[in-house]
Structure formats: C-alpha cells, structure tokens
TIDRENNU-537457 format. One record per residue (C-alpha): x, y, z. Coordinates in steps of 0.02 Angstrom, whole numbers, plus 32768, in hexadecimal, padded with zeros to 4 digits. Layout:
BEGIN
NODE X Y Z .
...
//
This chain:
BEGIN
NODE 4928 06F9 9CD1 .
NODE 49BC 078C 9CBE .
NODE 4A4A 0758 9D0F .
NODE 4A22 080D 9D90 .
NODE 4986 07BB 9DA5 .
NODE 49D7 0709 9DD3 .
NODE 4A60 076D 9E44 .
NODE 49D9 07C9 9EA2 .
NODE 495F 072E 9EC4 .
NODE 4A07 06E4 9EFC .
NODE 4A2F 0760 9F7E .
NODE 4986 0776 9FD5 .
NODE 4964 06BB 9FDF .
NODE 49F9 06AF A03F .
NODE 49F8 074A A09F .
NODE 4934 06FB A0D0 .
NODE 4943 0647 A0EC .
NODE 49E9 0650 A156 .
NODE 49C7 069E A205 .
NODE 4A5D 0718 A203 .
NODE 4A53 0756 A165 .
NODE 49B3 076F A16D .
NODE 49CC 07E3 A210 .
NODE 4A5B 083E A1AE .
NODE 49F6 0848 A0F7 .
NODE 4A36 08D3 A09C .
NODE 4ACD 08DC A0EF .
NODE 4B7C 08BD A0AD .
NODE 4B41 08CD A006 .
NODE 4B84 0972 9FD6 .
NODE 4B06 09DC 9FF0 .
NODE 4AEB 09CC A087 .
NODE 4A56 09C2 A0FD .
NODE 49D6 0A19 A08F .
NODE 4959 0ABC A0D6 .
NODE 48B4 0A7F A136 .
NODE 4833 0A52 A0BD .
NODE 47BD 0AE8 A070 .
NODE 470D 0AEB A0B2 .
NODE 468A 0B39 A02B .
NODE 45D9 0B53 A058 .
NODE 45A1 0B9C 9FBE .
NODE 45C8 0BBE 9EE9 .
NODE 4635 0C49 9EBF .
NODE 45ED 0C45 9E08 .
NODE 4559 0CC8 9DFC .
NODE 44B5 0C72 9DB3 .
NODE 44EE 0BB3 9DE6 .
NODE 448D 0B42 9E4D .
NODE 44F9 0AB4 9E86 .
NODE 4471 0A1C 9EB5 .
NODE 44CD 0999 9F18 .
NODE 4498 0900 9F5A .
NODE 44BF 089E A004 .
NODE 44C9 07E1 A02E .
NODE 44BD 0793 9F9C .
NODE 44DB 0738 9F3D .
NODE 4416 0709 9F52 .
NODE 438B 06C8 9F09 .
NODE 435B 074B 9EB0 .
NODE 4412 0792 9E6D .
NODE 43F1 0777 9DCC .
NODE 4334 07C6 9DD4 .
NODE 438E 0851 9E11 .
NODE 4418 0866 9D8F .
NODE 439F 083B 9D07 .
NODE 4330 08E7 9D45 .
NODE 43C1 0955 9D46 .
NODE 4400 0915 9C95 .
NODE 434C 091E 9C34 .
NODE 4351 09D2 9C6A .
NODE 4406 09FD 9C33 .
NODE 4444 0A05 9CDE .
NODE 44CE 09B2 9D48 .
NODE 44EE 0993 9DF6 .
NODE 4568 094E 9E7A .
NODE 4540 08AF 9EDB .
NODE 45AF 08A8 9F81 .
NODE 45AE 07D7 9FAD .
NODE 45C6 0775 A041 .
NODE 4636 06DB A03C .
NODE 45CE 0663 A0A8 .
NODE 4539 06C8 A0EC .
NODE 4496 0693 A09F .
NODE 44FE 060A A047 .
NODE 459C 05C4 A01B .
NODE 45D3 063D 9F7D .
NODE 462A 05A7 9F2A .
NODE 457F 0550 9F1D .
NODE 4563 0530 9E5E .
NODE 44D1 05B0 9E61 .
NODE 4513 0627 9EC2 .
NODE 45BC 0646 9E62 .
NODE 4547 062C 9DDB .
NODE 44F0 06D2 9E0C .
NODE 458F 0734 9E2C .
NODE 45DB 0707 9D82 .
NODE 4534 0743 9D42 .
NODE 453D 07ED 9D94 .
NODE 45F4 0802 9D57 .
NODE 45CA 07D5 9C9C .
NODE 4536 084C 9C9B .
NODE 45A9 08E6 9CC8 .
NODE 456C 08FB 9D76 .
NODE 460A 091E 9DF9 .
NODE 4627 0882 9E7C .
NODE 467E 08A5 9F30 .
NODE 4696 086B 9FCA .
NODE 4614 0863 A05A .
NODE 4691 07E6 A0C5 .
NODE 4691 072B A0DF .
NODE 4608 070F A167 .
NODE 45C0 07C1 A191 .
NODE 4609 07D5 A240 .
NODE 4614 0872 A2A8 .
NODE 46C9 08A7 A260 .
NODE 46E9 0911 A2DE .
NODE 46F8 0881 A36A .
NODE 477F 0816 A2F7 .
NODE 4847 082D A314 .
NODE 489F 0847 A26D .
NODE 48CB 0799 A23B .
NODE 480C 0779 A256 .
NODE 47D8 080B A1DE .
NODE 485E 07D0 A16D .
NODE 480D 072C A146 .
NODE 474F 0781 A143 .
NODE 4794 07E1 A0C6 .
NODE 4809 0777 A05D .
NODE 478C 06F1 A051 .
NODE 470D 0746 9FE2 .
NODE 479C 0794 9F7A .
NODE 47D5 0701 9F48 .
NODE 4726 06BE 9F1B .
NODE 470D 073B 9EB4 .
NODE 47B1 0738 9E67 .
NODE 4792 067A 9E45 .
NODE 46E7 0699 9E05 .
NODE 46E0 0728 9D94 .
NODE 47C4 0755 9D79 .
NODE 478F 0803 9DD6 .
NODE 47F2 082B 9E66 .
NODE 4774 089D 9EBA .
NODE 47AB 095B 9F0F .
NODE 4706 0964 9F79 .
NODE 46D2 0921 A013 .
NODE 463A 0946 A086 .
NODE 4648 092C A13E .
NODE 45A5 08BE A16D .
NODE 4533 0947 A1E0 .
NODE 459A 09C4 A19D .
NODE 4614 09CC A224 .
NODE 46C3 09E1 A22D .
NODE 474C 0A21 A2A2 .
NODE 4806 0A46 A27E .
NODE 4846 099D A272 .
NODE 47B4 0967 A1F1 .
NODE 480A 09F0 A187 .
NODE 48B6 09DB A19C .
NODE 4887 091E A16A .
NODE 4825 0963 A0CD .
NODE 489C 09D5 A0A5 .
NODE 492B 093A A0AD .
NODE 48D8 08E8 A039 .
NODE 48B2 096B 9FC2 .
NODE 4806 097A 9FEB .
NODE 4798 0A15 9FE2 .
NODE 46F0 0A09 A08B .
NODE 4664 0A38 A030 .
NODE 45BB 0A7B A08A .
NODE 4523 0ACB A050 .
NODE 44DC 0B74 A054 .
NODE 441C 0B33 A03F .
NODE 43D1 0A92 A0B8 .
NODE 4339 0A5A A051 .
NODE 42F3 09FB A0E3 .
NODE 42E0 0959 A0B2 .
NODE 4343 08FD A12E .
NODE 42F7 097F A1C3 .
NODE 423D 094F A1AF .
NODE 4206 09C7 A119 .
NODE 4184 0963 A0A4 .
NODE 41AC 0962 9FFA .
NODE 4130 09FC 9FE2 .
NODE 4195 0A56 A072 .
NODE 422D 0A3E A018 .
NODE 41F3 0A84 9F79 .
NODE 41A9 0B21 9FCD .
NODE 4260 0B28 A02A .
NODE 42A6 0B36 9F6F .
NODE 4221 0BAE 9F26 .
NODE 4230 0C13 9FDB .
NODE 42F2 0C1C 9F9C .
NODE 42DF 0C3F 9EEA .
NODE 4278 0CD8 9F10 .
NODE 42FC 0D29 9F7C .
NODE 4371 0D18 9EE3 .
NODE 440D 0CE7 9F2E .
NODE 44AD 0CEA 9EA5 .
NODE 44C4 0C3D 9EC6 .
NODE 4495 0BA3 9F1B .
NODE 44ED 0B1D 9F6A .
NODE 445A 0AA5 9F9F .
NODE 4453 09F9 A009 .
NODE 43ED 097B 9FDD .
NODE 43D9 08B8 A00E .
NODE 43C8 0832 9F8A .
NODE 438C 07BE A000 .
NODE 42D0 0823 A014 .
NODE 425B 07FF 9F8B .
NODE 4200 0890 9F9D .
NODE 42C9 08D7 9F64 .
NODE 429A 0876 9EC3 .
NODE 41EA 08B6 9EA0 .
NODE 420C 096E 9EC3 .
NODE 4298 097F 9E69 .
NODE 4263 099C 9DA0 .
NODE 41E6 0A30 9DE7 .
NODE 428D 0A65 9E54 .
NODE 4308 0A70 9DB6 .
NODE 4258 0AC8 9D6C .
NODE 424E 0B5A 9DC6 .
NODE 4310 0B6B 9DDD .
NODE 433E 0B79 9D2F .
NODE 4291 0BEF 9D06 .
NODE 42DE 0C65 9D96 .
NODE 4375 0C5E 9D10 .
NODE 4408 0BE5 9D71 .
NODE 4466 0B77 9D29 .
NODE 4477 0ABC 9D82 .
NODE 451F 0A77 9D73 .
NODE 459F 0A1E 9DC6 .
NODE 45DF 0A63 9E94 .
NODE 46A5 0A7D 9E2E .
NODE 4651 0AD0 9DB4 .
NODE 45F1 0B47 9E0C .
NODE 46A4 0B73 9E60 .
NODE 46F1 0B5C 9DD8 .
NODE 477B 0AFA 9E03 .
NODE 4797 0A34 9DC2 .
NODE 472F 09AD 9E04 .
NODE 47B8 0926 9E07 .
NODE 4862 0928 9E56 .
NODE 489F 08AE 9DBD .
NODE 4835 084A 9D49 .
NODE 4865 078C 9D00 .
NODE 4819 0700 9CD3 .
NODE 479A 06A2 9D38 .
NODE 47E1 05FC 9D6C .
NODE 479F 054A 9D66 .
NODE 471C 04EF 9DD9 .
NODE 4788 0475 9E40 .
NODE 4789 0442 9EF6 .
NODE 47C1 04CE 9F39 .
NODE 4708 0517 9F22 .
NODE 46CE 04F6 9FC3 .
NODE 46A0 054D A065 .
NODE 46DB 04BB A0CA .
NODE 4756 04F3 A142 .
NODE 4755 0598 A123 .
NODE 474F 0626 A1A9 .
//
C-alpha cells in the first residue's frame, strides 16, 4: 500500500466511523466540500456497450464474468454489501476478487439496498462507505462508481456521492429482468435495441436472475455482430475506474457484517 493510499484509507475511516466527521466528510481538508456527485445515464464513447450488473455478488457472478471474458468482452458489476449476502462471506469476496482479476470494473450498489432518498447524510454515509471499504479490502481498488438501489436519488444522495468522490451511475437501457420480462423478453428487449442502432448503450441487468445467465452469450452475440464493443462503464466514458488502486489486504476479523449498518 502507497503511503497516499494509506493516508486516504486513513482519512475516510475516520471521517465514517466517528459521527461528526462523518457529517462534516470532506470538509476541513483543503479542498473543501467537493461539487454534488455526477449522474450518467449513458456512454459517451461511440460504438461501446457498457453491460453492468446489479446485486451481486451472486450465484452466478462468475457464470457471468466467465461469458463476457470467452467473448473478449468486459463489464462492470455494481455490489451490495449485505443484500443477498454478507460480501465478506468466503464465496462471495471470492466472486468479487474474481470479477476484479478478470478485468471487469467493480462499484458500489450500497450496503443494504435501501431507498437512499429517505436516509439523512450520516445514514448515506455509512451505506456508502461500507461497500467501499469492502472492496478496497478485497480487491486494493478504491472504486469511483456507485449505483443508487431503484435508481433513485435526490440532492443530498449526490452531495454525499460527490463527498466521497463518487460518480451515480444509471442506465440508458432496462433489460427487464427484474420487472417481469422472461429471459426470451429480455433478449427481444436487446435485439428491439440493437436494431434502432443507438451510439451507445448503458444497460441494467441483475445477476441474481438466471435467465440473466442463460441469455447472455446470445446477448454479447448479436451486440458485437451489430459492431459494439463491450467494455468496462469508465471505459465507455472514458474516465478511470478507480479513485486509487493498492494492494488487497489480508482476511482477518474485521471481515464480517456483524454490526455493521
């Protein structure tokens, strides 16, 4: 770990776990309280599909990752903390070190998926600093993204975001499969898309339905025969997908979920 890195953990474990500073993070610092957090919707990259992946990490994470990577592509996997699971589980940090190592972008979907527009600021503080640090712990990648769970958000979810260096990312394209669509529906969704031929496509997807899983190779198919290329959500912006990367730190008791939000 740099000794930046080591200064920066530092700063937001204290300005999280200490009531006060955590109402004040970013403050005092000298740079004062940073701009409200970007909200993106969709690539800015012509000819990139950004594939991105909700609730997780799942079952089938690595199913998923595995189908993007045989086919060259790469994709962005936004987590939960302690959703469908407790992400310091041995096979579920398992399956977010495995997304990092196989090039595919990891980020933020908050600690417990709660409606972040009914929390006060310490409250979205600690939905949000818990899965950083995760991460951090997990893979050494101090992630820029989060998504807001439902995609909602209101002023104070972004000044929050934007405190902590964060950048809300949405989706231009819904494939359905948390709204009811069969794994056929979804697919026609895509191909329904594909024909239009948008420049780009920001998509949202749930790793948690298997039909997700068993569409997918026929959906990275017929997206890269229209000509796209799949990468990473920073990539298809073109910005970085980490705010710092170190080393990914040892399994020790502080894995836990226990007490925690």
């Amino acid at each position: 770990m740099t000794r930046l890195s080591s200064i920066l953990l530092a700063f937001t474990l204290a300005a999280t776990y200490a009531s006060a500073a955590v109402l004040h993070f970013g403050l005092g610092t000298g740079m004062g309280r940073r701009a409200p957090a970007e909200v993106i919707t969709h690539c800015t990259v012509p000819g990139t599909v950004a594939l991105t992946f909700d609730d997780g990490p799942y079952t089938w994470m690595t199913e998923i990752s595995d189908a993007m990577t045989n086919a060259g592509a790469n994709g962005t996997f936004f987590f939960n903390g302690n959703n469908w699971g407790c992400i310091y589980d041995e096979a579920m940090a398992a399956r977010v070190k495995y997304a990092y190592d196989h090039n595919h972008q990891v980020a933020s979907h908050t600690w417990q998926h709660l409606h972040l527009n009914t929390l006060n600021e310490h409250q979205l503080h600690v939905q949000m600093w818990l899965v950083e640090e995760a991460i951090y712990k997990i893979t050494g990648a101090y992630i820029a993204f989060t998504r807001p769970p439902f995609g909602e958000y209101n002023d104070l979810v972004l000044e929050v975001a934007g405190m902590r260096g964060q950048i809300v990312a949405n989706w231009d394209f819904d494939s359905g499969d948390t709204g009811g669509l069969t794994g056929a529906q979804s697919l026609n969704q895509y191909r329904t898309l594909i024909a239009a031929q948008p420049e780009s496509i920001l998509t949202l997807n749930h790793e948690i339905n298997p039909d997700t899983v068993q569409i997918l190779p026929q959906v990275i198919a017929d997206l890269q025969a229209a000509g796209y290329r799949l990468t990473t959500l920073a990539d298809c912006l073109g910005v970085e997908p980490y705010q710092f990367v170190s080393e990914p730190s040892e399994r020790d008791a502080s894995w836990t979920c226990e007490g925690r939000a």
